[in-house]
N, C-alpha and C positions, 0 to 999 in steps of 0.2 A: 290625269285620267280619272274621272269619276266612278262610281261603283256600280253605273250601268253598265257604260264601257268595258269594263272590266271583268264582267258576269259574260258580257256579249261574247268578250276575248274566250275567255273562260272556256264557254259554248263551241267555241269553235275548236279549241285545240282536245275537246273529248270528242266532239262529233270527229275529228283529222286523226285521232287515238285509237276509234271505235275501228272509222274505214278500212288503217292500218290494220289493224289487228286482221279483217273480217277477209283481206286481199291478200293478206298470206295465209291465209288458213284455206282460201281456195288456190293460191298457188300450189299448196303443200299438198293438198287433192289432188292437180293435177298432173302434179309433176313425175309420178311414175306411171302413171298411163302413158304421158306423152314419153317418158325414159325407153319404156316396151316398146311403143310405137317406131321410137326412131331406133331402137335396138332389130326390128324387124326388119326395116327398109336398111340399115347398117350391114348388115350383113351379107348384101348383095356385094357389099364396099368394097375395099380395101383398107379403107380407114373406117376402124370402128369407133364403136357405141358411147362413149363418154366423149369421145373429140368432135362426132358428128351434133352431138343432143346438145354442148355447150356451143356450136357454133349454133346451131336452129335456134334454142333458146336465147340465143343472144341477140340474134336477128330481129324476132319477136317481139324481143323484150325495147329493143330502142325503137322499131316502128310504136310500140303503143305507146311509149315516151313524148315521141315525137305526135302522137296525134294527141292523145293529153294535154301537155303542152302548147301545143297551135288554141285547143280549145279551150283553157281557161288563159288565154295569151291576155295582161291588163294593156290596158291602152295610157 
């Protein structure tokens, strides 16, 4: 590996360090909004607030995986 390649690499894994960072930081934002939110709509339950917002969340969380994924799919 030359020391282009290797700056390139570099490059890449601060820009995948940056994104990291900047995607939990908006998670961390959201996540008690969305907590409230399904803590409102919970309550109509029977099964409340922590059991319903980690199932929502988790739902969530694998469709955006799964669309992610499809789109940087390599060939």
């Amino acid at each position: 590996m030359n020391k282009k390649e290797k700056l390139h690499e570099a490059k890449k894994i601060i820009t995948t360090g940056f994104i990291t960072a900047l995607s939990l930081l908006i998670a961390l934002t959201w996540k008690d909004v969305i907590a409230e939110y399904i803590n409102e709509l919970s309550a109509l339950s029977p099964i409340r607030g922590a059991f319903v917002s980690a199932i929502i969340v988790t739902i969530i969380g694998v469709i955006g995986i799964l669309i992610i994924t499809s789109f940087f799919k390599q060939e």
